[in-house]
N, C-alpha and C positions, 0 to 999 in steps of 0.2 A: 342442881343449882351451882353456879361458879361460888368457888370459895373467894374469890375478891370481893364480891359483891354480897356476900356475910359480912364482910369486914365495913361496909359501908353503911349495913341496917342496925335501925334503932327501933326502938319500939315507940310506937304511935300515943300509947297511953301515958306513960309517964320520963318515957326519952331516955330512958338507959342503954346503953349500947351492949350489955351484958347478956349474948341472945346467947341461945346454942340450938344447934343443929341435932334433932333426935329423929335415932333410926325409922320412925314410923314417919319421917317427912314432913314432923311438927317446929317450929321455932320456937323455942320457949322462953321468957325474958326473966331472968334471976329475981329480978327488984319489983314485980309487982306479980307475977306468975299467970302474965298471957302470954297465949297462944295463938299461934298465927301459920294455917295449915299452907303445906310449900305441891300448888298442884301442877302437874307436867313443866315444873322447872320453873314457875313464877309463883314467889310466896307472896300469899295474901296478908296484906299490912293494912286493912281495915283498921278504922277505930271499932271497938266494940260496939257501940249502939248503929253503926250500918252494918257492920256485919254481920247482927244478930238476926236482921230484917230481910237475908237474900234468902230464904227457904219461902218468904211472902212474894217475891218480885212476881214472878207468874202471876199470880191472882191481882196484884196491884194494880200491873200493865192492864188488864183487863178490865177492871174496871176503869182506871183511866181511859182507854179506847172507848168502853162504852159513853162515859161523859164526853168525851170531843164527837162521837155523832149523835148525843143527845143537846149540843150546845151548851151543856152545863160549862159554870165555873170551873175550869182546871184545875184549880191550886187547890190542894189540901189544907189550910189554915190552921187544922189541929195539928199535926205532926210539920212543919215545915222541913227538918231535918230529913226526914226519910224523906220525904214528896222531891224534894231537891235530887236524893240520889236515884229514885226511880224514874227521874224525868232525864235525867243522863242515859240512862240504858235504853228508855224509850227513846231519846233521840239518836244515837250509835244504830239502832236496831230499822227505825225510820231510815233514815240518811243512805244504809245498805239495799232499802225494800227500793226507794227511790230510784238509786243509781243503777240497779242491777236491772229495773225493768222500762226505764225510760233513756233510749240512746242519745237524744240529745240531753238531757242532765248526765248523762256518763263522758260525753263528750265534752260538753263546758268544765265538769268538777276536773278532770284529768288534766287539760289545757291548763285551768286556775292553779291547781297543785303541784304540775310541775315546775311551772312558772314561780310560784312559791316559794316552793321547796331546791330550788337552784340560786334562788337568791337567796337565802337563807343561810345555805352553807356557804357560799362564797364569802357573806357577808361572816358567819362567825370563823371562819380562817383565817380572814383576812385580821380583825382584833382582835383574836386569841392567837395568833402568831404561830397557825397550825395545829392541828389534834393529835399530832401522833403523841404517844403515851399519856394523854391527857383523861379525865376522867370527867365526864359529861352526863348532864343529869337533864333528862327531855320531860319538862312537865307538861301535861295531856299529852301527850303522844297520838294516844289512839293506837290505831292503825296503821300510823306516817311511815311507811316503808321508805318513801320517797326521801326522810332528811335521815332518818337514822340508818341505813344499811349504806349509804355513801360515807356519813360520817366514822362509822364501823370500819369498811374499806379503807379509808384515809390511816386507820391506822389508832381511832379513837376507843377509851371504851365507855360505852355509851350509855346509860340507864333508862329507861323509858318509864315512865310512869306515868297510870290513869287508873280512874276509878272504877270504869268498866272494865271486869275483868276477860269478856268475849273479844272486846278490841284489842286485849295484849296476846289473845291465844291465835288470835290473825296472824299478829306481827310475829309472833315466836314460830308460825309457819311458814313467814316468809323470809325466815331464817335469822332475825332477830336474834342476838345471843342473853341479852341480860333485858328481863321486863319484871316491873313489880306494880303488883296494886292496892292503888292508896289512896289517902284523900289528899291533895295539894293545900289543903288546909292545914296538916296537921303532918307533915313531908316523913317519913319511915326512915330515916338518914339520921349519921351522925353529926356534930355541927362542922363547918368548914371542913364536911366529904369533900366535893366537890373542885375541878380547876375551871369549869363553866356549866353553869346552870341559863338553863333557856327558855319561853314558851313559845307555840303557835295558833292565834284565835282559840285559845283556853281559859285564861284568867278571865274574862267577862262571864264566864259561865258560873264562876262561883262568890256571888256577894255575898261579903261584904269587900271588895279585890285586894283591902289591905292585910286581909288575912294570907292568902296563898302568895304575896310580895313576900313580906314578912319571914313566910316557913322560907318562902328559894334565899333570900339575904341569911339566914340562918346557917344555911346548909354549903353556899359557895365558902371558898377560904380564901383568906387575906390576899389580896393583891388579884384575885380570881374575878371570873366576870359573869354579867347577869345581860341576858339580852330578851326584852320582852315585844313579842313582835305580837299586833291587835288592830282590828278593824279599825278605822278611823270612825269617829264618834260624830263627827260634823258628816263625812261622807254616809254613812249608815242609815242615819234616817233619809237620807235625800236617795239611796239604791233603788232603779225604776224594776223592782220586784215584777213588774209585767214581761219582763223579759227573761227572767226565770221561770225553768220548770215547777210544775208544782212539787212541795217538798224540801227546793234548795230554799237553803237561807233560814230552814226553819228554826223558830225562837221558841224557847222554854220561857213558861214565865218568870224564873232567875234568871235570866241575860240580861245583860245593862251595860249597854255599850260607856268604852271607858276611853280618855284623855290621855294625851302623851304628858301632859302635862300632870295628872292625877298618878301615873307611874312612877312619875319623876320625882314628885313632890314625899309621896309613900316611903320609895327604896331610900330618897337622903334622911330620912331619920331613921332607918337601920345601917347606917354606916357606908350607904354608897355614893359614890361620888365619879365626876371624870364624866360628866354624862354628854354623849353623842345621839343624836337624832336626826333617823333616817328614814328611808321610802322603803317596804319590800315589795307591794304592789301599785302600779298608778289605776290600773281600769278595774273598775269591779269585774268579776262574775258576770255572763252573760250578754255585756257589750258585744256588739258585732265585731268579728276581727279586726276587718282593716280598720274600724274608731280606734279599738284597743291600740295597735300596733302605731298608730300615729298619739295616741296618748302617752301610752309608754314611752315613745321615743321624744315629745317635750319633754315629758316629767325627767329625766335624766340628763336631757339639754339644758333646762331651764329649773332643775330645784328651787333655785330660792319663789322662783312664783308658782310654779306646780305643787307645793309641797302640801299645800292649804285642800290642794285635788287629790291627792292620792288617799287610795281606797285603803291599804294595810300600812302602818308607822309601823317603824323598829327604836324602839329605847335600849343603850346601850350605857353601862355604866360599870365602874370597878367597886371591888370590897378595899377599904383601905383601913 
């Protein structure tokens, strides 16, 4: 594990920044005495009560599988907490079974992410006035090779965080240097680590959304920036999902599509301010190209009237 990025973790349970690094590849925290094991170079920064629960995932998923081909109720209603993080790993796990065995869902999600993932960093360059020595905090990550190893290259250094920890041992194979996982509710960071903190279609996955705003404003530093890029909540339910493979698009029942305006509203009472709002995609997913290719090219012609059309908003705002 990069020793810069010791310098950056706090512990999840009670926020002391007091870790240390023991020879057996343990993090230990001075001020309440967790532990937090460090495997193939990504330290696990669970809260305790998910963490205690991954020796169960196996068996979970499985019966969860069983209930979705028996049409049962999904949701566990007795444990909400754990049901929440097992339905992340079932969807990470889903979304790979999807892609890897149906060419045109490999084909649409690629097209969609790099398109994405190219406006994305242009856009956080362009307002953070470049990455080089900057320190950047990617919450849900995932697997996003595509924003973080450009970003990396530029010269940034990068943190990726998610709660699954299968989709950071991807990314730490595709050469990834610094990945941690944790919950976005509860951020593993010291306060104002960070010179830009970011998401990508993540924050809707974990309600209540003014929780994981709240950790990222926590965690950015003073004059530092916050850019939350999210499916557009008017566009979403209107997506003609017949035009997806089966698979894409699929919804946990914690998803709740969320507001530029509900972002907006959250981060100014954690002290952010300066806020800009922008397009990072006009066509959904799935649209046939040449629609796409002529949507995309109003929406960028014409923002002020596309804007209401496009399929993913970017919220960007300062700590001040």
């Amino acid at each position: 594990m990069n020793n810069n990025l010791l310098e950056l973790l706090a512990c999840p349970e009670c926020g002391s920044a007091d870790l240390a690094l023991l020879p057996e590849d343990i993090l230990a925290c001075s001020s309440c005495a967790a532990r937090y094991p460090v495997l193939n170079g990504i330290p696990h920064m669970l809260p305790a009560h998910l963490a205690a629960t991954l020796q169960q995932k196996n068996a979970y998923l499985e019966r969860l599988m069983a209930a979705m081909r028996q049409g049962k109720d999904l949701r566990d209603r007795s444990s909400p907490e754990l049901d929440r993080f097992m339905w992340e790993h079932h969807l990470y796990n889903w979304g790979k079974e999807v892609i890897y065995s149906d060419s045109k869902a490999a084909e649409i999600f690629a097209d969609y992410a790099e398109k994405g993932a190219r406006g994305l960093c242009r856009f956080l360059q362009e307002r953070a006035g470049g990455v080089r020595g900057k320190r950047l905090l990617y919450v849900g990550s995932g697997n996003d090779r595509l924003v973080s190893l450009p970003l990396e290259q530029a010269g940034a250094f990068v943190v990726n965080l998610d709660v699954v920890s299968d989709s950071l041992e991807d990314l730490r194979g595709a050469g990834a240097q610094n990945c941690v996982c944790g919950d976005a509710r509860q951020l593993p960071f010291r306060a104002e680590a960070f010179d830009v903190v970011f998401s990508k279609g993540s924050i809707h996955h974990s309600q209540p959304v003014a929780e994981p705003l709240r950790s990222m404003a926590r965690v950015v530093k003073r004059g530092g920036h916050i850019i939350v890029a999210e499916p557009s909540k008017y566009m979403l339910s209107r997506l003609p999902r017949f035009l997806l493979p089966a698979g894409l698009g699929y919804p946990t029942p914690y998803e709740d599509a969320i507001s530029a305006g509900e972002v907006m509203r959250i981060l100014a009472k954690e002290g952010i301010s300066r806020f800009k709002l922008a397009t990072l995609t006009h066509a959904p997913p799935g649209i046939p190209a040449p629609i796409a290719r002529l949507w995309e090219r109003f929406g960028k012609a014409m923002p002020w009237l596309f804007k209401r059309f496009a399929f993913e908003f970017m919220v960007y705002g300062r700590s001040v």
